[in-house]
PQR file of N, CA, C, O and H, with PARSE charges and radii, in Angstrom:
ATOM      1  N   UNK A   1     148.308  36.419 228.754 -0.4000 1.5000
ATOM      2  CA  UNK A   1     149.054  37.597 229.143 -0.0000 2.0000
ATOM      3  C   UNK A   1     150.227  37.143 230.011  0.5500 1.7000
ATOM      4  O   UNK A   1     150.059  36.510 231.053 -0.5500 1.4000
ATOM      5  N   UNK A   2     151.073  37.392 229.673 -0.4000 1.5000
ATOM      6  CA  UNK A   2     152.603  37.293 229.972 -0.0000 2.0000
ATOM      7  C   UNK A   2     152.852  38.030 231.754  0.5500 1.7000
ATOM      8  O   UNK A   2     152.681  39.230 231.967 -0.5500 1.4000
ATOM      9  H   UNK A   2     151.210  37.907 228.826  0.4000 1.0000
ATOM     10  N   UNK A   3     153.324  36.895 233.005 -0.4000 1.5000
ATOM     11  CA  UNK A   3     153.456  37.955 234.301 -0.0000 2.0000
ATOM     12  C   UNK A   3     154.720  38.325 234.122  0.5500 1.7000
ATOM     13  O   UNK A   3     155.579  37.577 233.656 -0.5500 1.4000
ATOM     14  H   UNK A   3     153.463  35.920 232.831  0.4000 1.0000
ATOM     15  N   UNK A   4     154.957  39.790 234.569 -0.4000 1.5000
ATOM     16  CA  UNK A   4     156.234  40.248 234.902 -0.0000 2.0000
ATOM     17  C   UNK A   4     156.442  40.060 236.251  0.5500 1.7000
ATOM     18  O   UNK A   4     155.386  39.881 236.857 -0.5500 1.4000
ATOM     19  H   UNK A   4     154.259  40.397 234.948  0.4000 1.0000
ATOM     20  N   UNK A   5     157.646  40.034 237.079 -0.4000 1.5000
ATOM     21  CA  UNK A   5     158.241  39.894 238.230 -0.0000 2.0000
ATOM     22  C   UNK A   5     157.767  41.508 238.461  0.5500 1.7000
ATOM     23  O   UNK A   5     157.429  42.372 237.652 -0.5500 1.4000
ATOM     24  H   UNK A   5     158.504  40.179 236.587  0.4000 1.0000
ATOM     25  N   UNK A   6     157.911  41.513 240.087 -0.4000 1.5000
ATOM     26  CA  UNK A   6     157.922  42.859 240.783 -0.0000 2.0000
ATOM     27  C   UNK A   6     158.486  43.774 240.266  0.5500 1.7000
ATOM     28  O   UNK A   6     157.901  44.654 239.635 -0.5500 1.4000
ATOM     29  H   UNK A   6     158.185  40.810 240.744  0.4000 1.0000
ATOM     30  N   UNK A   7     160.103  43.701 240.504 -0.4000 1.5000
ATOM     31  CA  UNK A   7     161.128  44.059 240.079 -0.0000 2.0000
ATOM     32  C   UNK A   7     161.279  44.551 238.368  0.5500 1.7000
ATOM     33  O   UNK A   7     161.731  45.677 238.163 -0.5500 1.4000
ATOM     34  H   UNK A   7     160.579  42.986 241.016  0.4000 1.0000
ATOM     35  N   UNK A   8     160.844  43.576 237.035 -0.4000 1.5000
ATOM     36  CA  UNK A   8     160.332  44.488 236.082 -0.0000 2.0000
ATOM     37  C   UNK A   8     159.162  44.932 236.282  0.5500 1.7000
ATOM     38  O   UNK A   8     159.294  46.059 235.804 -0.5500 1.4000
ATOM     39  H   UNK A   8     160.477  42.661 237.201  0.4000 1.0000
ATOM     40  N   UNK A   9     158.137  44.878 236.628 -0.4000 1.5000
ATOM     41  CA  UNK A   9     156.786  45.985 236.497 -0.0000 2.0000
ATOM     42  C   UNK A   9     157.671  47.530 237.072  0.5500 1.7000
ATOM     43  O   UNK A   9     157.316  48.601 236.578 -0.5500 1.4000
ATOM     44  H   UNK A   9     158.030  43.962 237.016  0.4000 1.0000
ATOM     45  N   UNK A  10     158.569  47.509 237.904 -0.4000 1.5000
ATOM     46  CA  UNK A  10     158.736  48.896 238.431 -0.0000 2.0000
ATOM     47  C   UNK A  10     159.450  49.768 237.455  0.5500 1.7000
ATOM     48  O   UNK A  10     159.324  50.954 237.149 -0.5500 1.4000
ATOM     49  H   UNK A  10     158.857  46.640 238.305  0.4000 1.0000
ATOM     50  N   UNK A  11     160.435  48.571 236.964 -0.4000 1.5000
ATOM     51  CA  UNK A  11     161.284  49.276 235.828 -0.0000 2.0000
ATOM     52  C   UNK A  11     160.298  49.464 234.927  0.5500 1.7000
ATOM     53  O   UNK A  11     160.373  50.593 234.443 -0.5500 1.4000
ATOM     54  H   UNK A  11     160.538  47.607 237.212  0.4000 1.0000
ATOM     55  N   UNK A  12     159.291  48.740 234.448 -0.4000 1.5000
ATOM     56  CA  UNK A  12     158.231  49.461 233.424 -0.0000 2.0000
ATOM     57  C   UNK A  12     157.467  50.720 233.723  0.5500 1.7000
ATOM     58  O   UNK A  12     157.413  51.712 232.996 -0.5500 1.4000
ATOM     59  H   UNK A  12     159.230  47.823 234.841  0.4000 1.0000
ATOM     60  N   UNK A  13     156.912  50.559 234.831 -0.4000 1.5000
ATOM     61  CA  UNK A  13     156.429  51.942 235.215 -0.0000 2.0000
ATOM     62  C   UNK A  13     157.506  53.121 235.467  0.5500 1.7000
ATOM     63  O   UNK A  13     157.330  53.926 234.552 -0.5500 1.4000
ATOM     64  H   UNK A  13     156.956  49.753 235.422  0.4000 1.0000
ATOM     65  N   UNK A  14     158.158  53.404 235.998 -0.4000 1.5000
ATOM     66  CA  UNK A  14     159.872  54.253 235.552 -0.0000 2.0000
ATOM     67  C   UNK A  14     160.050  54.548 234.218  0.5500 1.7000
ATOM     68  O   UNK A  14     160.546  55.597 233.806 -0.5500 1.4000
ATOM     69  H   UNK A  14     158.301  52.750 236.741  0.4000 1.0000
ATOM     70  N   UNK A  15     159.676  53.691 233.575 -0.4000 1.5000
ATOM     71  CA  UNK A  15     160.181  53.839 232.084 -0.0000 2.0000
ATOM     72  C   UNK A  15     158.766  54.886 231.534  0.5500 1.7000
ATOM     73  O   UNK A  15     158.714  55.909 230.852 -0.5500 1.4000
ATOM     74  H   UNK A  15     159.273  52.839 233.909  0.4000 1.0000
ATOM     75  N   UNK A  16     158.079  54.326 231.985 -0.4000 1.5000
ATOM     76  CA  UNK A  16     156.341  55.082 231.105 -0.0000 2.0000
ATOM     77  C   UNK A  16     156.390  56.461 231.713  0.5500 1.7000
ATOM     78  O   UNK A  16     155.979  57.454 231.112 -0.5500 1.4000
ATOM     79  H   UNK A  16     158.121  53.494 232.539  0.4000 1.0000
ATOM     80  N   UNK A  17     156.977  56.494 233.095 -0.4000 1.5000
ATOM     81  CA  UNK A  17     156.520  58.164 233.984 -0.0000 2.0000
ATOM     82  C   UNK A  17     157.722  58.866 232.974  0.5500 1.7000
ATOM     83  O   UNK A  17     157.582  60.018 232.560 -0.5500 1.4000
ATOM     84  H   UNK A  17     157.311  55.688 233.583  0.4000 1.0000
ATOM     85  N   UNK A  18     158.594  58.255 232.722 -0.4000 1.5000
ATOM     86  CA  UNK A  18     159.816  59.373 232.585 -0.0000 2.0000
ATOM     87  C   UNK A  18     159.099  59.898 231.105  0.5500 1.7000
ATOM     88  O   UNK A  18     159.250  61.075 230.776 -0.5500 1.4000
ATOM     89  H   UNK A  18     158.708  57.319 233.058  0.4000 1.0000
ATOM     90  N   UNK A  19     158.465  59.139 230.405 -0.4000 1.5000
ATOM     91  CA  UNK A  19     157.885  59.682 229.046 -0.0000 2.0000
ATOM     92  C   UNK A  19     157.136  60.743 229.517  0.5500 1.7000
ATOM     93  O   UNK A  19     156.912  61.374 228.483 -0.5500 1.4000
ATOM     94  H   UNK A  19     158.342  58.183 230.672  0.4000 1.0000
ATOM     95  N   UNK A  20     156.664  61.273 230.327 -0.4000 1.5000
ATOM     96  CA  UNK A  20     154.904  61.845 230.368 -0.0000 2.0000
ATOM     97  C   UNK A  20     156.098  63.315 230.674  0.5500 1.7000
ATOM     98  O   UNK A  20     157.194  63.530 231.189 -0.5500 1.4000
ATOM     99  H   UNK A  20     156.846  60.761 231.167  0.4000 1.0000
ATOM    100  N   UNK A  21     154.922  64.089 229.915 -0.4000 1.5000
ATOM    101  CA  UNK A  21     155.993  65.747 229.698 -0.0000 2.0000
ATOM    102  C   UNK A  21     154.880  66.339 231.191  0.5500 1.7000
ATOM    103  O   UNK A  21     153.665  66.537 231.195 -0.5500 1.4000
ATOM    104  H   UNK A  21     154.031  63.914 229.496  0.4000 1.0000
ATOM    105  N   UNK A  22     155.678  66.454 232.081 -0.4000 1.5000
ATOM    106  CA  UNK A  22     155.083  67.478 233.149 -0.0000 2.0000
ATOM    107  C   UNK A  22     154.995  68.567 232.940  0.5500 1.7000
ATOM    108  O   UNK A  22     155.994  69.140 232.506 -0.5500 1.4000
ATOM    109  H   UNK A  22     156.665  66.293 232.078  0.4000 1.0000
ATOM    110  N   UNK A  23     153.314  69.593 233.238 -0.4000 1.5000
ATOM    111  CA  UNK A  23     153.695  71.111 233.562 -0.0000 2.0000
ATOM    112  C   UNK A  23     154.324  71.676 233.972  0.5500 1.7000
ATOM    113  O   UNK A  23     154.809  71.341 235.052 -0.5500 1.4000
ATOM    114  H   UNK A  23     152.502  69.128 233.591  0.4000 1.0000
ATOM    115  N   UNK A  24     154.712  72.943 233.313 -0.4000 1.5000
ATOM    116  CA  UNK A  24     155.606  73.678 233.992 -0.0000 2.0000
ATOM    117  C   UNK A  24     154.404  74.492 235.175  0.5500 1.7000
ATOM    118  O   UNK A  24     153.220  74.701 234.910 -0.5500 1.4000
ATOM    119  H   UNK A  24     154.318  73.215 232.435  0.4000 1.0000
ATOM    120  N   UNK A  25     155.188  74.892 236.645 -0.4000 1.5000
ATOM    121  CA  UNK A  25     154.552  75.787 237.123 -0.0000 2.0000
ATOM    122  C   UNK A  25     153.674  76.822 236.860  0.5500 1.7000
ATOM    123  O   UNK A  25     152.552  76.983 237.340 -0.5500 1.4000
ATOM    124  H   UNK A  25     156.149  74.723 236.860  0.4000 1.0000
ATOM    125  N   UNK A  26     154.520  77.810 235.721 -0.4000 1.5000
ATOM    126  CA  UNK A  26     153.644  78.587 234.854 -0.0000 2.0000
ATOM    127  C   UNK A  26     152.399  77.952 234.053  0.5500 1.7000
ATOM    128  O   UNK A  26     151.400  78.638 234.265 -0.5500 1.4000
ATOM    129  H   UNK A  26     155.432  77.679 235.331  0.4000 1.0000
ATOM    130  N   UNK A  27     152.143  76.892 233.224 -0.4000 1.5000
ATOM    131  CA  UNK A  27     151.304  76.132 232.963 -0.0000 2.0000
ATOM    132  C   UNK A  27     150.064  75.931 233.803  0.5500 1.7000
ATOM    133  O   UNK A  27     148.867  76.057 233.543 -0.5500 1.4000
ATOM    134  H   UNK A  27     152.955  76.334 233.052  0.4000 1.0000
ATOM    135  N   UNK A  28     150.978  75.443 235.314 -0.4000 1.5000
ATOM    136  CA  UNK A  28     149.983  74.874 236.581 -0.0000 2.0000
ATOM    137  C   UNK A  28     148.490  75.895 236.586  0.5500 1.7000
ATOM    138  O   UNK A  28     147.304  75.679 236.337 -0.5500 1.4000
ATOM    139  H   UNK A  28     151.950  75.340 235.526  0.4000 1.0000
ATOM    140  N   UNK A  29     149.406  77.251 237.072 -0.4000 1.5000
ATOM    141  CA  UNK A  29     149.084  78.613 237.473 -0.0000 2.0000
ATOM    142  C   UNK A  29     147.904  79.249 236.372  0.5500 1.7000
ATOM    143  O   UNK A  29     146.794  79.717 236.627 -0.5500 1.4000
ATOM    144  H   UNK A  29     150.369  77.427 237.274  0.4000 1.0000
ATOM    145  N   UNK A  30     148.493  79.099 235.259 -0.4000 1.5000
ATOM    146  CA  UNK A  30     147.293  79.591 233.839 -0.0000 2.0000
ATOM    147  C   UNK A  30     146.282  78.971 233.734  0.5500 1.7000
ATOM    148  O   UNK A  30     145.254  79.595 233.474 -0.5500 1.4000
ATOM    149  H   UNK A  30     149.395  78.719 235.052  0.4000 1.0000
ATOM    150  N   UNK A  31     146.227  77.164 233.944 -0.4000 1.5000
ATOM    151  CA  UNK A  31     145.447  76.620 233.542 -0.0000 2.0000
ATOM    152  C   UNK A  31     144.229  76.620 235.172  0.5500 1.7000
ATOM    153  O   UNK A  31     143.002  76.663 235.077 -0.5500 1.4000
ATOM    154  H   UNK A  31     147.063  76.657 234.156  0.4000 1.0000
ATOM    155  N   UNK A  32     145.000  76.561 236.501 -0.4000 1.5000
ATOM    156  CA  UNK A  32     144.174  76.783 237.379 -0.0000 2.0000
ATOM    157  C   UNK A  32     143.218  77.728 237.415  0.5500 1.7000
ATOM    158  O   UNK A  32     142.030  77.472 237.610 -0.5500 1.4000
ATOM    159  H   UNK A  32     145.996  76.526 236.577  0.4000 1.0000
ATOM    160  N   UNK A  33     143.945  79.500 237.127 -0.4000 1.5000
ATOM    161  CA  UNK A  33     143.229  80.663 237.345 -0.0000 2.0000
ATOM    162  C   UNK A  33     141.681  80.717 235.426  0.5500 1.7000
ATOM    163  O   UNK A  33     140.752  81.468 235.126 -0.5500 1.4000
ATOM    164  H   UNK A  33     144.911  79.708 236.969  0.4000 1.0000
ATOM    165  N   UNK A  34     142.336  79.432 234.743 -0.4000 1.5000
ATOM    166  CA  UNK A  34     141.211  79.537 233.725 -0.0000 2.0000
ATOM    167  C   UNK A  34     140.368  78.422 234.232  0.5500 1.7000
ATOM    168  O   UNK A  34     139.190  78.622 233.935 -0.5500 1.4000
ATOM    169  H   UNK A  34     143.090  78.823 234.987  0.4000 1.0000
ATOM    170  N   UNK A  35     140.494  77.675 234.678 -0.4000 1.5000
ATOM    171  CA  UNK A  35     138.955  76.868 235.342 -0.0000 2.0000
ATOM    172  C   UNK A  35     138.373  77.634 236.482  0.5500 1.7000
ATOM    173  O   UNK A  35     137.183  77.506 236.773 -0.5500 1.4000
ATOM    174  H   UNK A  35     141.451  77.512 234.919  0.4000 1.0000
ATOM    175  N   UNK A  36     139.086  78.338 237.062 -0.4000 1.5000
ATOM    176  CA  UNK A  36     137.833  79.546 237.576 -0.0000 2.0000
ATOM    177  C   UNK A  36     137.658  80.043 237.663  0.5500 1.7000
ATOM    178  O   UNK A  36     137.003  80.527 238.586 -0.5500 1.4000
ATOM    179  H   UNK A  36     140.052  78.441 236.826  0.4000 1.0000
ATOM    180  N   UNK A  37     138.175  80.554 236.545 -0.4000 1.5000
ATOM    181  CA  UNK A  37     136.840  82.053 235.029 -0.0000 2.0000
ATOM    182  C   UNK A  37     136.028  81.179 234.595  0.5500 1.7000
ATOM    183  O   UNK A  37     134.874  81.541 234.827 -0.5500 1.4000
ATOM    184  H   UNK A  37     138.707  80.160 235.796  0.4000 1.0000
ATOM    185  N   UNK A  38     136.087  80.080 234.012 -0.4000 1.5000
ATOM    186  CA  UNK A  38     134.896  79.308 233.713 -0.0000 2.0000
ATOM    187  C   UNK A  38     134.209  78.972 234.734  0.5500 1.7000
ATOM    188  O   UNK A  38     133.240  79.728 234.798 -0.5500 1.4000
ATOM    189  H   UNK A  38     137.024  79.786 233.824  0.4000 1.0000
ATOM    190  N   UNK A  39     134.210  78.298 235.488 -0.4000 1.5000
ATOM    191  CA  UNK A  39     133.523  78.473 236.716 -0.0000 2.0000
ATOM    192  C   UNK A  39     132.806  79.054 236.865  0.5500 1.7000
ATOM    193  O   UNK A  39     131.604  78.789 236.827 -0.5500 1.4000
ATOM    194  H   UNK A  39     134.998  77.685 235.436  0.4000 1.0000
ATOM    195  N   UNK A  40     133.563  80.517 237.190 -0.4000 1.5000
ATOM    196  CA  UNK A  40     132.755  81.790 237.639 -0.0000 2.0000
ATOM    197  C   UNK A  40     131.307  82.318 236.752  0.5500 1.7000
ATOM    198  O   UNK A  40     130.290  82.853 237.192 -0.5500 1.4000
ATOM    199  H   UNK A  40     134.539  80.733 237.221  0.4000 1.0000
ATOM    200  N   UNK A  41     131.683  81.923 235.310 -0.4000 1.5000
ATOM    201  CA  UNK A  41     130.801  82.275 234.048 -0.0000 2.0000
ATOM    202  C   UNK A  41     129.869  81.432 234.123  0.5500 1.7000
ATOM    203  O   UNK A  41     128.711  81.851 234.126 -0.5500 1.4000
ATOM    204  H   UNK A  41     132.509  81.488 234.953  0.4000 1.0000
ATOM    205  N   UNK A  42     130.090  80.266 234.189 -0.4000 1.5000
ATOM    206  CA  UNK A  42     129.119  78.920 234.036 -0.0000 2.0000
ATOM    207  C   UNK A  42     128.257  79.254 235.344  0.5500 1.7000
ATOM    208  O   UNK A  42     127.095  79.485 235.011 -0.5500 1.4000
ATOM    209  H   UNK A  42     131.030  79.926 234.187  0.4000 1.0000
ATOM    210  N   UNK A  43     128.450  79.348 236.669 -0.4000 1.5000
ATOM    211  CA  UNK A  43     127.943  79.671 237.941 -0.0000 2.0000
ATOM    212  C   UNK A  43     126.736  81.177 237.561  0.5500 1.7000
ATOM    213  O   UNK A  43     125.531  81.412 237.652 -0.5500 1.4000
ATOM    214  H   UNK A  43     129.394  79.161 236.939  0.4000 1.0000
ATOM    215  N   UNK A  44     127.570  81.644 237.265 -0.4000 1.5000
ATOM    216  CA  UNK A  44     126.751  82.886 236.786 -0.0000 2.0000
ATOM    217  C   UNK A  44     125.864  83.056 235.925  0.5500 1.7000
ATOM    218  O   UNK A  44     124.994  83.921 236.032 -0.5500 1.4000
ATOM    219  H   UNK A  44     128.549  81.453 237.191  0.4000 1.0000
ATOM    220  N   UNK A  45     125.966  82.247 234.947 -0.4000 1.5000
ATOM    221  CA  UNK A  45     124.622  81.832 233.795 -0.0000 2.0000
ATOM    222  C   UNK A  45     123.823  81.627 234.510  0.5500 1.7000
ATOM    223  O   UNK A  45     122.825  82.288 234.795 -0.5500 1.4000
ATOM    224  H   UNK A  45     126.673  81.544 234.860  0.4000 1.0000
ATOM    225  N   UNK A  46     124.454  79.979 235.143 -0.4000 1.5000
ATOM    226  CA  UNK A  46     123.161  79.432 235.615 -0.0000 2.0000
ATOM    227  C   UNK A  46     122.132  79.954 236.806  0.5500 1.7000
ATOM    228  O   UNK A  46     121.039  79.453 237.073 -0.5500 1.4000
ATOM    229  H   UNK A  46     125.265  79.442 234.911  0.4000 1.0000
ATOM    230  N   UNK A  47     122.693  80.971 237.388 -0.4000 1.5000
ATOM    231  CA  UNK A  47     122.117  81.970 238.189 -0.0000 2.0000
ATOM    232  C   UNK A  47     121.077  82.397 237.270  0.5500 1.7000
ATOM    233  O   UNK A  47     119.910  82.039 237.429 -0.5500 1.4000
ATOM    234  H   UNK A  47     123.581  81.378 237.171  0.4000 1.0000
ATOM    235  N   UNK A  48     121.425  83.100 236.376 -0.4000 1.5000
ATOM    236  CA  UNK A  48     120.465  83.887 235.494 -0.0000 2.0000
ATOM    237  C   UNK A  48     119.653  83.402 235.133  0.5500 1.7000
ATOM    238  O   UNK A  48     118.525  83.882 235.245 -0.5500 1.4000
ATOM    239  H   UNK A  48     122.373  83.391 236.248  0.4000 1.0000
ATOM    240  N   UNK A  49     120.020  81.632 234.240 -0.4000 1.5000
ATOM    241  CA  UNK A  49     118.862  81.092 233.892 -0.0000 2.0000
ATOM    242  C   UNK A  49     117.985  80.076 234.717  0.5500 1.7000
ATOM    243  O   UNK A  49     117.149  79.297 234.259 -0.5500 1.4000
ATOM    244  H   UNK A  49     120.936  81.242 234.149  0.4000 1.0000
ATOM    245  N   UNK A  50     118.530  80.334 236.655 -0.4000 1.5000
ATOM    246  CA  UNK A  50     117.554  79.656 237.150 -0.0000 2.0000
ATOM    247  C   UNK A  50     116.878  80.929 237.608  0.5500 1.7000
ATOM    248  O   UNK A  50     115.786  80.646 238.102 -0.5500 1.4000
ATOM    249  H   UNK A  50     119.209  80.967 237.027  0.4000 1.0000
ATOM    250  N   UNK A  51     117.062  81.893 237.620 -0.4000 1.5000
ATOM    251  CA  UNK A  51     116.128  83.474 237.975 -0.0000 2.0000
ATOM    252  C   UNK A  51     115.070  83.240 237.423  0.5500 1.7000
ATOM    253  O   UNK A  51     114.079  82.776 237.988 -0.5500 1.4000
ATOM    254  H   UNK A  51     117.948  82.123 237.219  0.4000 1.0000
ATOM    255  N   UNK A  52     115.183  83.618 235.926 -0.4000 1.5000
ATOM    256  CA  UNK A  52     114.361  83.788 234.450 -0.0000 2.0000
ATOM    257  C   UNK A  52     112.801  82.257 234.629  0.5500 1.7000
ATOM    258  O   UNK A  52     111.578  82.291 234.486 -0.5500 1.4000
ATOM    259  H   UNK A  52     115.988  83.995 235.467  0.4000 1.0000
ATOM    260  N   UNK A  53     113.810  81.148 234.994 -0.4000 1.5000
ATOM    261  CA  UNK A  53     112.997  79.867 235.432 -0.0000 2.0000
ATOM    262  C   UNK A  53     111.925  79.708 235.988  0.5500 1.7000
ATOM    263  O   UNK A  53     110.929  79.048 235.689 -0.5500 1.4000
ATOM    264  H   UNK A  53     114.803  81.120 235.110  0.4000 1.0000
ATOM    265  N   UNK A  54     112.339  80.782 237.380 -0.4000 1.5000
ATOM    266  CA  UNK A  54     111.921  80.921 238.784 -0.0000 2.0000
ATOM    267  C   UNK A  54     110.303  81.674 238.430  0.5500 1.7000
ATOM    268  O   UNK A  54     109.115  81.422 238.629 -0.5500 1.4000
ATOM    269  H   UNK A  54     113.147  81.318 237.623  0.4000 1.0000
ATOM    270  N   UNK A  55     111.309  82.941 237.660 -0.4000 1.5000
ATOM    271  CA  UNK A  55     109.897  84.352 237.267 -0.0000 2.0000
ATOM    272  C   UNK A  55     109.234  83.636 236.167  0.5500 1.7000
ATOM    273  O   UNK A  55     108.092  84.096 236.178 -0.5500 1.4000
ATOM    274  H   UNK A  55     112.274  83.146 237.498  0.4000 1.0000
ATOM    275  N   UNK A  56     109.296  82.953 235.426 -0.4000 1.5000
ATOM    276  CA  UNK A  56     108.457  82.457 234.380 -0.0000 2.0000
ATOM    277  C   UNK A  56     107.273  81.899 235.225  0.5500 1.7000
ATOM    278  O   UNK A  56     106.121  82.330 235.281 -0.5500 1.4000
ATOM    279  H   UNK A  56     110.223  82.580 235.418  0.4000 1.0000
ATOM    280  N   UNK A  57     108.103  80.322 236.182 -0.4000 1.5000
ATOM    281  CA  UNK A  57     106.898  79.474 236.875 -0.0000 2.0000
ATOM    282  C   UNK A  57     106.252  80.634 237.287  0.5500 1.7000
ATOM    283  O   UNK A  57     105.331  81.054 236.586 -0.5500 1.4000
ATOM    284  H   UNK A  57     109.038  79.972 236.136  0.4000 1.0000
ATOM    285  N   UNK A  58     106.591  81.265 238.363 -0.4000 1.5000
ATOM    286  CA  UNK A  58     105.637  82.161 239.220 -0.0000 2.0000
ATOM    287  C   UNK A  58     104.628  83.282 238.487  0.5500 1.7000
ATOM    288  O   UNK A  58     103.746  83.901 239.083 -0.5500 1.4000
ATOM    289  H   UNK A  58     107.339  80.925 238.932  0.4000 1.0000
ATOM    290  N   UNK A  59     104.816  83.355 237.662 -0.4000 1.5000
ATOM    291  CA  UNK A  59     103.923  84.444 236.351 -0.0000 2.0000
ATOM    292  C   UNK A  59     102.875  83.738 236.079  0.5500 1.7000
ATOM    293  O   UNK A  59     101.748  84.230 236.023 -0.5500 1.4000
ATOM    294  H   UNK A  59     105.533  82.853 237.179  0.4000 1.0000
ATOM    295  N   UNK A  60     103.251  81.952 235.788 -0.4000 1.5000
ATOM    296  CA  UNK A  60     102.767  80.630 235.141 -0.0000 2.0000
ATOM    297  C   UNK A  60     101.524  80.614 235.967  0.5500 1.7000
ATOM    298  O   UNK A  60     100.393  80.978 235.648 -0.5500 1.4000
ATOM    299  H   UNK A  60     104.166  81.553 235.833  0.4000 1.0000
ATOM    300  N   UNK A  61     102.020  80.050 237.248 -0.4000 1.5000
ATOM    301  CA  UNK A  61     101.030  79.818 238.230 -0.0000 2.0000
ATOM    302  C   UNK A  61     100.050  81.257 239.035  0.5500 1.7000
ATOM    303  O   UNK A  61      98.949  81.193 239.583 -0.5500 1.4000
ATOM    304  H   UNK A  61     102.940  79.754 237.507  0.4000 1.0000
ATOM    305  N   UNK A  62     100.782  82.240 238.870 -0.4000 1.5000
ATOM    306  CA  UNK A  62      99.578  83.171 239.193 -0.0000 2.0000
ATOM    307  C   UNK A  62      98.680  83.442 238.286  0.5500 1.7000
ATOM    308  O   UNK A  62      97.563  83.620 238.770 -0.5500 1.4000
ATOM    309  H   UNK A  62     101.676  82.292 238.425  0.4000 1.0000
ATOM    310  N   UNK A  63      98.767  83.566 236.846 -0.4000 1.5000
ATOM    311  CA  UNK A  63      97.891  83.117 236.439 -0.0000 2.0000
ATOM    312  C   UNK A  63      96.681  82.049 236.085  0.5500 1.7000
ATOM    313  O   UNK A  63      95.591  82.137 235.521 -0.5500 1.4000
ATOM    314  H   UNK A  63      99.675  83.421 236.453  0.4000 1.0000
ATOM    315  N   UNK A  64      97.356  81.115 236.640 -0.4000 1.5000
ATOM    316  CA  UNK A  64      96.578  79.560 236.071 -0.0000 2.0000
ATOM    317  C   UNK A  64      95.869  79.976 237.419  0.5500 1.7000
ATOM    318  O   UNK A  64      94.708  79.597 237.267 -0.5500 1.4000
ATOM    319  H   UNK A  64      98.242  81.044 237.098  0.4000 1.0000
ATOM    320  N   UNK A  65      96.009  80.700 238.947 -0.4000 1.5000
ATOM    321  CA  UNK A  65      95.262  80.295 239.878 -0.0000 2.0000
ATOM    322  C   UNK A  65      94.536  81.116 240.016  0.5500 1.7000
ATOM    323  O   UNK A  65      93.654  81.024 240.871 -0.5500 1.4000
ATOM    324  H   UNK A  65      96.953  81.008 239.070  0.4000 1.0000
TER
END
């Protein structure tokens, strides 16, 4: 593998950032407020299906005792 000097590695990295397409603000904003609606949904399942969990064991074991 071939070393580059300081001086080109920076110009290489300069060169690679200027490729990368940045979000727009609007983008930022949509994609933030949709990871937590998912969030919120996923959080909320798993509420439900550690409830359901909870009342099963405890049904489980009052009977077995």
């Amino acid at each position: 593998m071939a070393r580059t000097n300081p001086f080109q590695f920076v110009q290489q990295v300069r060169a690679e950032v200027a490729k990368v397409v940045w979000p727009t603000r609007r983008e930022t904003g949509i994609t933030t407020v949709m990871v937590m609606i998912m969030a919120t949904i996923f959080a909320a399942f798993f509420f439900v299906v550690d409830i359901l969990i909870r009342f099963s064991l405890e049904t489980i074991l009052r009977f077995a005792s």
